[in-house]
N, C-alpha and C positions, 0 to 999 in steps of 0.2 A: 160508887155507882158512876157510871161513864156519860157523860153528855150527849145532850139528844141538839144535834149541830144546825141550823136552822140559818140559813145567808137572809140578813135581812137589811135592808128592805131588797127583796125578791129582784131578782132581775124584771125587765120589762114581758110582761105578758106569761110570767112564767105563775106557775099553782102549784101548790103540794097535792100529792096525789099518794101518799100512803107514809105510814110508819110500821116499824119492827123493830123487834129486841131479841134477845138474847139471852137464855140464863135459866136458873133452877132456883127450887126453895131455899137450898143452903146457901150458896154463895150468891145473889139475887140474879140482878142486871148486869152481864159483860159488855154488849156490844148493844150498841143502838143503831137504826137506820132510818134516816128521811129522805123519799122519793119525791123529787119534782120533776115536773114537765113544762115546755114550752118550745116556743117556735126555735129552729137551729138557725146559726147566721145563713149554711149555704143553701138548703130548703127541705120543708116539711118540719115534721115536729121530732123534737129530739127529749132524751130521757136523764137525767141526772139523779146518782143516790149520793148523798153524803156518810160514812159511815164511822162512829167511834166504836173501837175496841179495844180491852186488854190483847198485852199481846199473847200469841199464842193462842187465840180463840178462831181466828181465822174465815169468819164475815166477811172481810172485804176481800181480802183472797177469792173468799167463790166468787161472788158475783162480780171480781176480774178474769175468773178462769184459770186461777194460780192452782200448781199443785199441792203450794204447803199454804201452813197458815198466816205466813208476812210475806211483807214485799220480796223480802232475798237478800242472800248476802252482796253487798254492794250497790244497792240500789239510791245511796246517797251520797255516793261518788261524784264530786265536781260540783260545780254552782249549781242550785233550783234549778227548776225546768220552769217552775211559777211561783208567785210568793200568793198569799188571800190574807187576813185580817182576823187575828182568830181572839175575841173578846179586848179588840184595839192592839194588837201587838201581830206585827209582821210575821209569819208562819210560812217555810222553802216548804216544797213541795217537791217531789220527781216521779217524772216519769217512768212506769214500772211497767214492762213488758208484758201484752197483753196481746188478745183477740187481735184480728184486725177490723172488728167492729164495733170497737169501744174504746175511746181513751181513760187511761186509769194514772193519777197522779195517790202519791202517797207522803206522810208524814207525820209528826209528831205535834197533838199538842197536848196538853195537862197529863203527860207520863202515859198517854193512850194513844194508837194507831189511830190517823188520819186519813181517811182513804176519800176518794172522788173518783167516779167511776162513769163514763158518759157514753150515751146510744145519740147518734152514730159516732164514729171516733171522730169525725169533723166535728163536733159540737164540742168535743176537748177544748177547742179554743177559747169557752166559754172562762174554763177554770183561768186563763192566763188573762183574756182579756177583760172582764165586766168588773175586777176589781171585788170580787166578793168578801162581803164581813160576815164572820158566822161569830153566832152568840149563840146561848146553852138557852135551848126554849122553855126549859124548866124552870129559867129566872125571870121571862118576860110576860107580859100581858098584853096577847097581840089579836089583832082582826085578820087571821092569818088568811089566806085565798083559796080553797081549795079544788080541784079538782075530781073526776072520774081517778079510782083504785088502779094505781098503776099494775101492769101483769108483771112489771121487774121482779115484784118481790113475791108473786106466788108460788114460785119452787120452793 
């Protein structure tokens, strides 16, 4: 089963605003998704999904706007674009070509597609700068914040 990625403690003023998965009776849960919201650094409120997938399932792909189901071939070509904290260990990240109203970073952690996907692509910055730790929510016991049901994920 693939982790349900949760950056905690939250950036400042930021809420969760929905989850989604992935999957069938036979093989269960593939991809998991957590939607947060909050203010963007350059102004107004900006949208962030965090997304775990097997690969080949192809979640993060849509809601980057990709044709196939991963990043693509090459897309971890040369240094990070950003590193984040993924259950205390450093995790590169890249940028993967997208919209031009969203920044979309991608990676790898526990043998599953890593994707960060953010409205407006100014608020990309967010992944590089706030230092995010993401931890598997499935293991914590949190007073999480929530928010109004983001529209990201009702396609």
């Amino acid at each position: 089963m693939v982790p349900v990625w949760l950056p905690w403690p939250l950036p400042s003023n930021w809420l969760v605003t929905g989850f989604g998965e992935v999957g069938d009776d036979h093989r269960g849960v593939r991809a998991s998704v957590v939607a947060l919201s909050g203010p963007s650094f350059m102004h107004g409120p900006a949208d962030l999904l965090i997304v775990a997938e097997e690969p080949g399932v192809g979640l993060g792909a849509a809601f980057a706007g990709l044709d196939g189901p991963d990043p693509g071939e090459g897309f971890d070509h040369g240094p990070p674009n950003a590193k984040i904290e993924v259950l205390g260990h450093p995790t590169p990240l890249w940028c993967v070509g997208a919209g031009a109203d969203r920044a979309v970073y991608a990676g790898e952690a526990l043998g599953n597609w890593l994707w960060t996907i953010a409205w407006p692509s100014e608020a990309g910055c967010l992944i590089a700068l706030a230092e995010l730790n993401l931890f598997d929510l499935r293991d914590l016991d949190l007073d999480v914040p929530y928010g109004a049901f983001s529209p990201r994920l009702e396609d």
